[in-house]
C-alpha angles and dihedrals in degrees: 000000000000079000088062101045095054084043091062098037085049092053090043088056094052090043093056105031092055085064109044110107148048126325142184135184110264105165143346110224118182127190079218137104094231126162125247098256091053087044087055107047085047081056094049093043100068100017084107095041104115121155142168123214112198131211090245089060096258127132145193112196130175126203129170089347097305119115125223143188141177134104134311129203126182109226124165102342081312124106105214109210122195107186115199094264083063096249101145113206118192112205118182116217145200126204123219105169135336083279103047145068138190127202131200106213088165136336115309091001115097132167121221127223134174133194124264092184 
């Protein structure tokens, strides 16, 4: 049992310190055949998405200009954001590397991210 329980704090530590950090958009990929001009507005979309997760489970995020902050959790390949007005918003993720991260916005469609610091 107390073999259980360090395995999954220990599981826990790598999910979450392989997130902490800053991050940037760096691409959209899709498993689709889209067209260019879909492939395009996705891109612009979150050309401007940057965020920091903290070690303390804090985050700054900003998306289309506007600025955001609460508190994040990773649960279950999902990071679990909080921001300070209460609006809960569940990603799933998939991680490539340690500088990189992939997001599932819907099947098939992912944006990419890598770290800055």
């Amino acid at each position: 049992m107390k073999t259980l329980i360090l395995m999954s704090i220990l599981f826990y530590q790598l999910q979450t310190s392989n997130i902490v950090g800053k991050w940037i958009f760096s691409k959209h990929e899709s498993s689709k055949n889209l067209d260019e001009e879909t492939k395009a507005i996705t891109t612009n979309a979150f050309s401007k998405f940057s965020f920091e997760f903290r070690n303390d489970e804090t985050y700054d995020m900003t998306k289309r200009r506007k600025k955001e902050s609460g508190t994040w959790k990773s649960a279950d390949g999902f990071i679990i954001t909080t921001n300070t007005e209460g609006f809960i918003d569940k990603i799933k993720f998939i991680q490539k590397h340690k500088d990189t991260i992939r997001f599932e916005i819907e099947t098939g469609e992912f944006v990419v991210f890598h770290r800055t610091q």
